[in-house]
One Martini backbone bead per residue (centre of mass of N, CA, C, O) as a GRO file, in nm:
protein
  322
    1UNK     BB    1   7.698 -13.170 -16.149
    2UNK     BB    2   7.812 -12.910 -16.009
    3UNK     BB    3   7.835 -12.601 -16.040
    4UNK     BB    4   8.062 -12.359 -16.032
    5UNK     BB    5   8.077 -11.995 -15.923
    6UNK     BB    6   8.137 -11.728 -16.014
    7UNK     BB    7   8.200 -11.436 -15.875
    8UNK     BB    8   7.983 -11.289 -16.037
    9UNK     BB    9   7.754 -11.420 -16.024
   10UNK     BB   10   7.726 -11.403 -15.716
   11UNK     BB   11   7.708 -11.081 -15.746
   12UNK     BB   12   7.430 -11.099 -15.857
   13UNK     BB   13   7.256 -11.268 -15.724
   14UNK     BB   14   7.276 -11.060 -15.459
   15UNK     BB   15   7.168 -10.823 -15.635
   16UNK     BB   16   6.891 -10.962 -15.676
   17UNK     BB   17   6.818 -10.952 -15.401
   18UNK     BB   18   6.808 -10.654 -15.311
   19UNK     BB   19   6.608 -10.592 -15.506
   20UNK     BB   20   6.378 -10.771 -15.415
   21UNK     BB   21   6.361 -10.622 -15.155
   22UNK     BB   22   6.318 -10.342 -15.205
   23UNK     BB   23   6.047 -10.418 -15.386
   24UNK     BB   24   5.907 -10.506 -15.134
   25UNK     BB   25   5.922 -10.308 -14.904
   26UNK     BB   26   5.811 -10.080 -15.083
   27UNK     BB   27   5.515 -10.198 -15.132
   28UNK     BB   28   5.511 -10.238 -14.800
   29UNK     BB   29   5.518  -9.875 -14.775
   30UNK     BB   30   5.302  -9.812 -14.980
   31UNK     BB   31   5.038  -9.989 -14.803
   32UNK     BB   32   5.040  -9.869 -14.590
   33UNK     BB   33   5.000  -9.593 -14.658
   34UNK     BB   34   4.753  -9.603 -14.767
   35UNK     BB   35   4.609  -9.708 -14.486
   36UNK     BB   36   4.655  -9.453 -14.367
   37UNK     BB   37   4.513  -9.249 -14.548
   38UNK     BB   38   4.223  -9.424 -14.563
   39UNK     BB   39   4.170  -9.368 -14.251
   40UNK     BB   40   4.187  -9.044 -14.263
   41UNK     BB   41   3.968  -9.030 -14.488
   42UNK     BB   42   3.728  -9.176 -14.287
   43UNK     BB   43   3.772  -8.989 -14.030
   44UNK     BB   44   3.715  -8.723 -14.197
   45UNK     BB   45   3.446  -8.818 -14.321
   46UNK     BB   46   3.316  -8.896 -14.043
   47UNK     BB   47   3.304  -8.584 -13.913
   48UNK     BB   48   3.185  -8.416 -14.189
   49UNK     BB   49   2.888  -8.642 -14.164
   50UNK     BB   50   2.811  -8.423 -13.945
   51UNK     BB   51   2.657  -8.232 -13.772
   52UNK     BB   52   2.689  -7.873 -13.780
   53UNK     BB   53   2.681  -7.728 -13.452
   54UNK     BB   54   2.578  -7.386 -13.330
   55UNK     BB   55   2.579  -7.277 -12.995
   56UNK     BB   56   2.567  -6.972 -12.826
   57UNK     BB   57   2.480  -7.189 -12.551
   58UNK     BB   58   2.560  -7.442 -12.302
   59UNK     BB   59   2.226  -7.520 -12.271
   60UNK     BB   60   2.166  -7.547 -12.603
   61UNK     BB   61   2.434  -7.757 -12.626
   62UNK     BB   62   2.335  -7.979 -12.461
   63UNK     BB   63   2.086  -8.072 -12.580
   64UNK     BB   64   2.131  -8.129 -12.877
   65UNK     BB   65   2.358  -8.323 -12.804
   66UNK     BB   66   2.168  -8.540 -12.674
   67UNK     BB   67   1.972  -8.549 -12.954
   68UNK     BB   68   2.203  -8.619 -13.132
   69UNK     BB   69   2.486  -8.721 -13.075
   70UNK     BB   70   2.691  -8.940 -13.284
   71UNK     BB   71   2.595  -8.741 -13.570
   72UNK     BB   72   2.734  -8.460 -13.426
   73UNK     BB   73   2.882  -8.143 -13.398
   74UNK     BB   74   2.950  -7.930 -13.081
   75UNK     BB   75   2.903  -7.587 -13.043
   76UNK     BB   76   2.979  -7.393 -12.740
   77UNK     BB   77   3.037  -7.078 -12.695
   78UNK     BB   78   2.908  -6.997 -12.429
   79UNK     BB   79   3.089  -7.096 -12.091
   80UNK     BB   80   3.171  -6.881 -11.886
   81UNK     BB   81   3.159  -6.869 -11.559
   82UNK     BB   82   3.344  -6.562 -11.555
   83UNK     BB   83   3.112  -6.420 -11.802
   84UNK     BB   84   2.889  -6.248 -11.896
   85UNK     BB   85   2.666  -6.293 -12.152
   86UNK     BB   86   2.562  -5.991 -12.140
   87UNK     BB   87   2.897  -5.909 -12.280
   88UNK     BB   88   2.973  -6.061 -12.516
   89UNK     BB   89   3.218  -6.121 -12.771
   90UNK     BB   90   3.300  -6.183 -13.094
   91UNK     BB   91   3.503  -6.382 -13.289
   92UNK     BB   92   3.648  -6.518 -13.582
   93UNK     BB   93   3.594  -6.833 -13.476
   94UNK     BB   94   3.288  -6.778 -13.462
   95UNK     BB   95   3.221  -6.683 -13.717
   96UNK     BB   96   3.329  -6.918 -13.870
   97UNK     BB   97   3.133  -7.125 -13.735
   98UNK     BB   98   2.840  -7.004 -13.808
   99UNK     BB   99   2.846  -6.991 -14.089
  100UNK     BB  100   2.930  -7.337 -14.131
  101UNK     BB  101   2.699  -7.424 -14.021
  102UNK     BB  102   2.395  -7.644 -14.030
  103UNK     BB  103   2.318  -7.533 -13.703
  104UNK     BB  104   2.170  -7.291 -13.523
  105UNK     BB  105   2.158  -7.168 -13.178
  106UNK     BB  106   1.959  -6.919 -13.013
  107UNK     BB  107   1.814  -6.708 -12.793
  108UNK     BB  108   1.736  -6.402 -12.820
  109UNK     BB  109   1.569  -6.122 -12.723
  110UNK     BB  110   1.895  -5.999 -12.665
  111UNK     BB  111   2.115  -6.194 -12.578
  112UNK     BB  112   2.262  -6.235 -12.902
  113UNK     BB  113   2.349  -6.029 -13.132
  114UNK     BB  114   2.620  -6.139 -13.226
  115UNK     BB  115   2.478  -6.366 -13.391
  116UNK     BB  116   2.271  -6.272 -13.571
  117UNK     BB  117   2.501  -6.073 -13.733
  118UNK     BB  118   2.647  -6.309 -13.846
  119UNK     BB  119   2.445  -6.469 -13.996
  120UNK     BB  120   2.373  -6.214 -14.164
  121UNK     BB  121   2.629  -6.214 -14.309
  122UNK     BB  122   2.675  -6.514 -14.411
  123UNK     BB  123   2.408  -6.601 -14.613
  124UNK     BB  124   2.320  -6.892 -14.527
  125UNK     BB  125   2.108  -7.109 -14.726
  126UNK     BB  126   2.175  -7.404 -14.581
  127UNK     BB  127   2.069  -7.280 -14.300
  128UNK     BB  128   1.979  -7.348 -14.001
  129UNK     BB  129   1.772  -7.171 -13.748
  130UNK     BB  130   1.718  -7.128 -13.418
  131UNK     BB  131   1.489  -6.882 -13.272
  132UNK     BB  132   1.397  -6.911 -12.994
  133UNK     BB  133   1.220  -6.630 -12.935
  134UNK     BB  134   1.060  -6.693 -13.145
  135UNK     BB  135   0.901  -6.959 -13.104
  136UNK     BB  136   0.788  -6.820 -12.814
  137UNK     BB  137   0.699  -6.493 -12.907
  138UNK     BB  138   0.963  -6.308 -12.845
  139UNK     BB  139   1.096  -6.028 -12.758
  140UNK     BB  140   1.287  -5.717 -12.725
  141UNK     BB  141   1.262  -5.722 -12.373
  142UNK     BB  142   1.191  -5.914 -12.231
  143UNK     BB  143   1.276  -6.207 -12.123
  144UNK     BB  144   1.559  -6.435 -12.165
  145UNK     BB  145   1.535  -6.667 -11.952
  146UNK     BB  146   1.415  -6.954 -12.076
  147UNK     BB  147   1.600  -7.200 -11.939
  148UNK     BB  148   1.394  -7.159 -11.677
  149UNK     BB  149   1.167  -7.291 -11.838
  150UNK     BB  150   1.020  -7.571 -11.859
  151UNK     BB  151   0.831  -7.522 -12.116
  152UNK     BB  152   1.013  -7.392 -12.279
  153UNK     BB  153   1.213  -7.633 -12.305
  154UNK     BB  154   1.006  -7.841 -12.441
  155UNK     BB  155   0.999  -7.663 -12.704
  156UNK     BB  156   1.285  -7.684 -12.770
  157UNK     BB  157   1.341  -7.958 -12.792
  158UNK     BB  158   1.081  -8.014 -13.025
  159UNK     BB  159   1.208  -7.879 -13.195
  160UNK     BB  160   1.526  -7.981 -13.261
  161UNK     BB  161   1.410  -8.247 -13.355
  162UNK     BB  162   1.248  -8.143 -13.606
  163UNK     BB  163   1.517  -8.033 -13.739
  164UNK     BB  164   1.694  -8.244 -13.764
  165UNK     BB  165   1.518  -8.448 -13.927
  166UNK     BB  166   1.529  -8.249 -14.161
  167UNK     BB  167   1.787  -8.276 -14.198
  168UNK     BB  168   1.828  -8.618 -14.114
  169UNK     BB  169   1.616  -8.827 -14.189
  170UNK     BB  170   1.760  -9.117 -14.213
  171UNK     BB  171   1.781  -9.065 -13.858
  172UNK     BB  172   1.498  -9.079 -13.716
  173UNK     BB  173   1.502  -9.286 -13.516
  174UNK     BB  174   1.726  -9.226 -13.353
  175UNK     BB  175   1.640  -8.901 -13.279
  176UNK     BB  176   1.356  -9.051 -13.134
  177UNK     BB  177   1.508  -9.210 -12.894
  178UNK     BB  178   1.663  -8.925 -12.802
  179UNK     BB  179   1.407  -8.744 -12.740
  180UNK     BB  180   1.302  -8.997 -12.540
  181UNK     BB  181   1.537  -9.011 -12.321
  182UNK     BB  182   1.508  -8.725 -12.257
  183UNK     BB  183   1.267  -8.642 -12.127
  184UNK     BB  184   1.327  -8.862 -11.901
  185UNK     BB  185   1.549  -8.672 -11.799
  186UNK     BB  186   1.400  -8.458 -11.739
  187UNK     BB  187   1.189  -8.566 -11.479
  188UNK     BB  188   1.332  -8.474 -11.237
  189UNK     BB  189   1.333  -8.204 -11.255
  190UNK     BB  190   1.030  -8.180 -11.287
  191UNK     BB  191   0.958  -8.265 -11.034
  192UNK     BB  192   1.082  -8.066 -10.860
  193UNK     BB  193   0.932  -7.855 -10.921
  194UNK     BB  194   0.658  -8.000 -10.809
  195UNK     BB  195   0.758  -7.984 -10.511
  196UNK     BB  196   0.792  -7.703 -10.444
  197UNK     BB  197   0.480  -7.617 -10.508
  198UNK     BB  198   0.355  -7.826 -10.278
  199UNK     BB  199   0.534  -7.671 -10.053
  200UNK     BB  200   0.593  -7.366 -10.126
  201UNK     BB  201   0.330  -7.203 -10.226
  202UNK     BB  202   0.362  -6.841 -10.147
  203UNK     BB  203   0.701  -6.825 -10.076
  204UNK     BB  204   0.874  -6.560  -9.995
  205UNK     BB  205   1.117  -6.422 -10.253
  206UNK     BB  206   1.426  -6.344 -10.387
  207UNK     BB  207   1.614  -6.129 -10.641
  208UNK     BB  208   1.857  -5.967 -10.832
  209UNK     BB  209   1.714  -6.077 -11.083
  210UNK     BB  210   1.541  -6.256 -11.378
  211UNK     BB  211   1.590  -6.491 -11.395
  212UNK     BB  212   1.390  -6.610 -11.174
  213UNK     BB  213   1.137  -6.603 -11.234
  214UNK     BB  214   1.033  -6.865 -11.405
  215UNK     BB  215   1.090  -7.051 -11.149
  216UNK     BB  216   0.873  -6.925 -10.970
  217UNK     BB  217   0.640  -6.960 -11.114
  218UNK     BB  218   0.657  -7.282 -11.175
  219UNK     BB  219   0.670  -7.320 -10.818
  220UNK     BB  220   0.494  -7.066 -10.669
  221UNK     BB  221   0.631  -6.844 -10.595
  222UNK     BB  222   0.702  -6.521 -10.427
  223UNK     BB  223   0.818  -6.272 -10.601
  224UNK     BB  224   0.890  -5.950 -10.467
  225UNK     BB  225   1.091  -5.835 -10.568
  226UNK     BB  226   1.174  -5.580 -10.752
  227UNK     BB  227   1.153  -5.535 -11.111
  228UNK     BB  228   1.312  -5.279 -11.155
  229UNK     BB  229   1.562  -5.400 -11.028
  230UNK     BB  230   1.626  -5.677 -11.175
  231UNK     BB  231   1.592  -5.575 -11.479
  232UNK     BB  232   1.848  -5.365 -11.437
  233UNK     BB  233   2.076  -5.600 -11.348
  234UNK     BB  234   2.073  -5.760 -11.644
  235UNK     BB  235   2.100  -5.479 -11.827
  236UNK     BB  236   2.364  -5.289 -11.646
  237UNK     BB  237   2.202  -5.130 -11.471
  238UNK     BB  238   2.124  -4.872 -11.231
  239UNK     BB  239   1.899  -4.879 -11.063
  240UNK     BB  240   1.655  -4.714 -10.843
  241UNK     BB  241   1.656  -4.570 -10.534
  242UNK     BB  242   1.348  -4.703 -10.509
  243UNK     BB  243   1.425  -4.998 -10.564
  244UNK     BB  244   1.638  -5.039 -10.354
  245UNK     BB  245   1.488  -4.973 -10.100
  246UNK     BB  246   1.289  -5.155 -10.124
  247UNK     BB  247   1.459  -5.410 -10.087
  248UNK     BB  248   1.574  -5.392  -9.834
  249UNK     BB  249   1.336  -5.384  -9.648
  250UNK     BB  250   1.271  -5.666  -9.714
  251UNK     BB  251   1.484  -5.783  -9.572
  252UNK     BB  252   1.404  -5.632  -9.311
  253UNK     BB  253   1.094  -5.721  -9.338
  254UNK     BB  254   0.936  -5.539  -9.451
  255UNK     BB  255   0.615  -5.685  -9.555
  256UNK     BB  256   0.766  -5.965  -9.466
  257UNK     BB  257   0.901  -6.252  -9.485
  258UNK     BB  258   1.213  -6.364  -9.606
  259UNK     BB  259   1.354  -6.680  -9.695
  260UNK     BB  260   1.510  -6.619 -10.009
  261UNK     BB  261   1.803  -6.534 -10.183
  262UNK     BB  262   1.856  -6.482 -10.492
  263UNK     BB  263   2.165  -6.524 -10.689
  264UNK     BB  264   2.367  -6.426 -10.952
  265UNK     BB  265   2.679  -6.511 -11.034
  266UNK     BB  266   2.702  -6.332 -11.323
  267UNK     BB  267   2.613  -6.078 -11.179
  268UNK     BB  268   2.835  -5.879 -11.060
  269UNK     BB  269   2.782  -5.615 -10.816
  270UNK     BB  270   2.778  -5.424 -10.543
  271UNK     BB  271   2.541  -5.393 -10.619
  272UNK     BB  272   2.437  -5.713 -10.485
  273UNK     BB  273   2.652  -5.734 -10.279
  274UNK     BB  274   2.478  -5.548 -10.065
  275UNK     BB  275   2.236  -5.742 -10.086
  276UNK     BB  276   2.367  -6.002  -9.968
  277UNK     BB  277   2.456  -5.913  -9.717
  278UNK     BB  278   2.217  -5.827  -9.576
  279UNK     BB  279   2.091  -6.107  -9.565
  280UNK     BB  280   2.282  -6.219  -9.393
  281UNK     BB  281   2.213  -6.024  -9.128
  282UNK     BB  282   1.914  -6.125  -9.183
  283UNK     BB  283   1.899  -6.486  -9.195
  284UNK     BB  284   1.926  -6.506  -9.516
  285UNK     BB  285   1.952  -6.720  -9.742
  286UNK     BB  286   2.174  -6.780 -10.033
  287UNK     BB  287   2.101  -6.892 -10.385
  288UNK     BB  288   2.282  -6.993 -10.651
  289UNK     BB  289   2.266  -6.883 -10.975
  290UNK     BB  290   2.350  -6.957 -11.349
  291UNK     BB  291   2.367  -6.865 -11.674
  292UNK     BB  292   2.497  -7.124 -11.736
  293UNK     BB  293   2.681  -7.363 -11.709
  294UNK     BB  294   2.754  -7.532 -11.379
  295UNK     BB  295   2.968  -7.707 -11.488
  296UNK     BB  296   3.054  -7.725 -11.831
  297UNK     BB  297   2.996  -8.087 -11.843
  298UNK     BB  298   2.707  -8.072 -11.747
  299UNK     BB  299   2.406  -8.114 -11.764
  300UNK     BB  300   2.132  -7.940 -11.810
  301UNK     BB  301   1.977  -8.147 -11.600
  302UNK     BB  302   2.200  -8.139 -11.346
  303UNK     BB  303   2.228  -7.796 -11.357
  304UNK     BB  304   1.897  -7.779 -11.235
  305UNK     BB  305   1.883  -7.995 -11.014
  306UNK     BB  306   2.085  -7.869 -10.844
  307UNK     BB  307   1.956  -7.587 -10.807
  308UNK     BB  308   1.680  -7.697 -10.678
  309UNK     BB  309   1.820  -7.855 -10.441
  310UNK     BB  310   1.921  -7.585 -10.300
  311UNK     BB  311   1.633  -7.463 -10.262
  312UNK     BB  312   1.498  -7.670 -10.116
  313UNK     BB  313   1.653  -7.656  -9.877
  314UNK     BB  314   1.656  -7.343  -9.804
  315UNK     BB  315   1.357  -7.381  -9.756
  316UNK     BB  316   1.344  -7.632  -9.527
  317UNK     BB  317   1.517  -7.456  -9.341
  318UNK     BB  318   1.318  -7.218  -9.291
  319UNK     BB  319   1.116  -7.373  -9.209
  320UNK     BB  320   1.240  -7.551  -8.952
  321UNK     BB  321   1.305  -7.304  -8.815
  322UNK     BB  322   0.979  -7.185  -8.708
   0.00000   0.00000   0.00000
């Protein structure tokens, strides 16, 4: 026979169910939180796990980039379009971030000494540090445009592998991979260079800036520009009045046709918008080339390849033009 429960009994009954109800609800949002401090403590760990590099110019932050891949985490500080590099002033977020990275990337030679003053104050004895310009030989006053020469892109990439390799040797296969990967991608680029060599090697060309040499050199082009012109507009000096005129004339033809104006685009300034307006009248096209990566989202190698594919244009159009 059914016991009839009395009324206390009901509420009492009722009041341990809502306990049970509430001590399982507790346990499992204190289970949830758990699962998600969990997620989040393996994502800031898997973050943290990767090497932190930083990379003075976004053309050497580029390659890195591709060479370290899922493993690394790149920071390329100079990257505006708008703003001349040999100007770059840097500021307190860069300083701590070069600080604390595992690996920092300089260009040298003075192109960069705002990095190298913050990595000297910093004085991380566990930081690797690749200063291309030591790599390569060169030092202040140099010619610092590296990144327009294949053979020093090859050399420096070629470094940052064996660096990578010295941090995280666990992982050297995989960065092997990837240097691999890397050079194939970098072949188109070579191959313009050496198309444009075949095509037009001797071919007189003039430039506003010294970025051109490099490339100038590797195509067999003649780059016949003031040198003392050239690099006075790169360190922000202002030519000699005979290294202008000198100049002028060039566009104006005397002492044989030039081709092609290349012209920086980054360092801008009267006296080479004035250098552009004249070659524009005398029918002489113009080829912008830029200090940094630009779009500054595209590989170091398809802003190389691009820039490649407009001399090569501008140069078949003056051909073809004849």
């Amino acid at each position: 026979m059914l016991k009839k429960l009395t009324q206390v009994e009901i509420i009492g009954g009722i009041t341990a169910a809502i306990i049970i109800a509430v001590v399982v609800l507790t346990s499992t949002n204190i289970s949830q939180q758990q699962n998600t401090q969990s997620a989040i403590s393996s994502a800031s760990s898997s973050s943290t796990s990767k090497i932190q590099i930083v990379a003075a110019e976004n053309f050497w932050g580029s390659l890195i980039s591709q060479l370290g891949g899922t493993h690394v985490q790149v920071l390329s500080v100079v990257s505006d379009p708008n703003a001349d590099p040999h100007e770059y002033e840097s500021n307190s977020a860069d300083a701590q971030a070069i600080a604390t990275a595992n690996f920092v990337i300089v260009n040298g030679a003075g192109y960069d000494d705002w990095a190298l003053k913050i990595i000297a104050a910093s004085n991380n004895s566990n930081q690797k540090v690749l200063n291309v310009a030591d790599l390569l030989g060169k030092k202040s006053g140099d010619n610092p445009h590296f990144w327009y020469d294949p053979t020093y892109v090859n050399e420096t990439v070629n470094k940052m592998y064996s660096d990578l390799v010295s941090i995280d040797p666990t992982n050297t296969a995989y960065y092997t991979q990837q240097y691999t990967n890397l050079n194939a991608s970098l072949g188109q680029y070579n191959s313009r260079i050496n198309e444009i060599k075949q095509q037009f090697h001797g071919t007189r060309v003039a430039s506003t800036e010294s970025i051109f040499v490099y490339i100038a050199n590797a195509t067999g082009l003649d780059l016949v520009s003031p040198p003392e012109f050239m690099e006075s507009v790169a360190e922000g000096n202002d030519p000699s009045a005979q290294s202008v005129v000198q100049f002028q004339q060039q566009l104006q033809g005397q002492g044989g046709n030039l081709t092609v104006l290349v012209y920086n685009e980054q360092t801008v300034t009267p006296l080479t918008q004035s250098i552009k307006a004249l070659a524009a009248k005398e029918g002489i096209p113009t080829v912008g080339v830029t200090e940094t990566i630009q779009p500054p989202d595209v590989s170091f190698q398809d802003w190389m390849n691009g820039e490649l594919l407009t001399l090569q244009n501008a140069l078949n159009a003056q051909a073809l033009g004849k």
